[in-house]
N, CA and C of each residue as an Amber inpcrd file, in Angstrom:
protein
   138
  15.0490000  17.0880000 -11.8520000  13.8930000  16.4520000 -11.2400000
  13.2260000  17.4560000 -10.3010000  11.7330000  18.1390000 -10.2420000
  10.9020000  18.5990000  -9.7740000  10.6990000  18.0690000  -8.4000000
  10.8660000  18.7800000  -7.5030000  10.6480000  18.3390000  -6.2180000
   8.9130000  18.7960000  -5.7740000   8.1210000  17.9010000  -4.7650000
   6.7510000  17.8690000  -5.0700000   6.9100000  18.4730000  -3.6500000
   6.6130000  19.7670000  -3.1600000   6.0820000  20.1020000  -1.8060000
   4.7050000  19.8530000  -1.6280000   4.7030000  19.0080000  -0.0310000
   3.0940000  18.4680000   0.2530000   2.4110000  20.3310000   1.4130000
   1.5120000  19.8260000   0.9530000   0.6070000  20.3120000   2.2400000
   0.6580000  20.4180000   3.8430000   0.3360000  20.7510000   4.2780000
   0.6800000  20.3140000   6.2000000  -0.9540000  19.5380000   6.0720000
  -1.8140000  19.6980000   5.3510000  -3.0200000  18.0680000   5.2530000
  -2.0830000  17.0500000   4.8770000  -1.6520000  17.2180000   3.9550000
  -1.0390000  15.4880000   3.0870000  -0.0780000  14.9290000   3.6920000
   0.6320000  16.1900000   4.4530000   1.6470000  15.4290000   5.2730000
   1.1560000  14.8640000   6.8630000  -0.0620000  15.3670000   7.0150000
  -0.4120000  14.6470000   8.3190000  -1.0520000  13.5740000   8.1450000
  -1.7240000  13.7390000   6.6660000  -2.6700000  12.5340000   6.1270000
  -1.9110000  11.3060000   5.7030000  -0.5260000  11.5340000   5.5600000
   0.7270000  10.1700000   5.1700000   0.9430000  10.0640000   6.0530000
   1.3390000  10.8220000   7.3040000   2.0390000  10.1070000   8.2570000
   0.6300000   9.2740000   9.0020000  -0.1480000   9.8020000   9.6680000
  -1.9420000   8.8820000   9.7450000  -1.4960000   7.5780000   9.1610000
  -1.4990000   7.4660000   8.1580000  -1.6080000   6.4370000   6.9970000
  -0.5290000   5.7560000   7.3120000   0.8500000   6.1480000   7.7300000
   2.1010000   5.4510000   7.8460000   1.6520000   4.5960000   8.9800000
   1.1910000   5.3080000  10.0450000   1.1920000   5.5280000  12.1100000
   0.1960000   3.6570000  11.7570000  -1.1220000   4.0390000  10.6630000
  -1.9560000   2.6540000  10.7650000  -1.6600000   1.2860000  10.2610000
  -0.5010000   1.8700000   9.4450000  -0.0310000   0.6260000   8.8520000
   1.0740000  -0.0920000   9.3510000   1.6160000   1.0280000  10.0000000
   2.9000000  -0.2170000  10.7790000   1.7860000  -1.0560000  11.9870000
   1.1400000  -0.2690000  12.3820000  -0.0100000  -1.1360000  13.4920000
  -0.0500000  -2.1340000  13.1280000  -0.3390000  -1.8650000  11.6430000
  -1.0740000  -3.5810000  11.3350000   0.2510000  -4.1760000  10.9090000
   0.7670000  -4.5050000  10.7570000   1.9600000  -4.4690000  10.6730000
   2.4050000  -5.6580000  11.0710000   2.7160000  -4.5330000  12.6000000
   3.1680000  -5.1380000  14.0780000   2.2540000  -6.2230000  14.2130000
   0.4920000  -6.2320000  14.1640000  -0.6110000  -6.5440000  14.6070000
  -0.0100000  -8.2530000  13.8820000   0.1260000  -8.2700000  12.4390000
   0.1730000  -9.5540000  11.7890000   1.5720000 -10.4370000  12.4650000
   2.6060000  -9.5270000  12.5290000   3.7130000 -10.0740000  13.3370000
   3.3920000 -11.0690000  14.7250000   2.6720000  -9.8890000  15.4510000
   2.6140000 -10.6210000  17.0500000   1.4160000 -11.7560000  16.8180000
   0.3640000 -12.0460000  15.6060000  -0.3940000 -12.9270000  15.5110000
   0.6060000 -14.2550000  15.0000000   1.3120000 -13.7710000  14.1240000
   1.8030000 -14.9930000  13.4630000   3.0880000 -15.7740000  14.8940000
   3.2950000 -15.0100000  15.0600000   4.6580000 -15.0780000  16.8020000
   3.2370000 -15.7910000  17.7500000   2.2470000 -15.3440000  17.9590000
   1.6260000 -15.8480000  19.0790000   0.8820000 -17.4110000  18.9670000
   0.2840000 -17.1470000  16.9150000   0.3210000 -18.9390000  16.7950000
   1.1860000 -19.6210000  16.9030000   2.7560000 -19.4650000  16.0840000
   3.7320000 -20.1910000  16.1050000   3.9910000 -20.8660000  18.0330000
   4.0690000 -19.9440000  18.3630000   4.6960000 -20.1510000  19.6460000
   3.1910000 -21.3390000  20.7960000   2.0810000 -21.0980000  20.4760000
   0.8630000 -22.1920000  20.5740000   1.4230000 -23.7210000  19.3920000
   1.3340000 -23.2770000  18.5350000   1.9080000 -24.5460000  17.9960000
   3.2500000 -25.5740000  18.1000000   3.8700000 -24.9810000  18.1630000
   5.3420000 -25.4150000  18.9220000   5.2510000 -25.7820000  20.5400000
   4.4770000 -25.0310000  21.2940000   3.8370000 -25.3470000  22.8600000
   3.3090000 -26.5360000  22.8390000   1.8520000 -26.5440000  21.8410000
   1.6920000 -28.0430000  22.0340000   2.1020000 -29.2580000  21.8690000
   2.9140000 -29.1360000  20.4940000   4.2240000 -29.8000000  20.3280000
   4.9560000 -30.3710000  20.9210000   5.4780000 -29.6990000  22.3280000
   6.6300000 -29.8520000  22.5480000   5.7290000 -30.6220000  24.0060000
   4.5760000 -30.5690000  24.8890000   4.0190000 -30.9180000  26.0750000
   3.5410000 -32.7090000  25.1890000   3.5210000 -32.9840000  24.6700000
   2.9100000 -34.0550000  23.9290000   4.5720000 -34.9210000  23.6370000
């Protein structure tokens, strides 16, 4: 099996690409954690 050496572009351009996607990532996590935790809040005052 052929091993593929990148560039020092492609490898800064994947990691870029890695760095934005865990963001969003994280971003969908702490949205879905911040409704849950509003929905269960009102829930629980009622």
């Amino acid at each position: 099996m052929d091993m593929i050496t990148l560039s020092e572009a492609q490898k800064k351009s994947r990691r870029g690409r890695n760095i934005a996607l865990g963001l969003v990532l994280f971003g969908l996590v702490a949205a879905f954690y911040v409704v849950t935790l509003v929905k269960f809040g009102n829930g629980m005052v009622n």
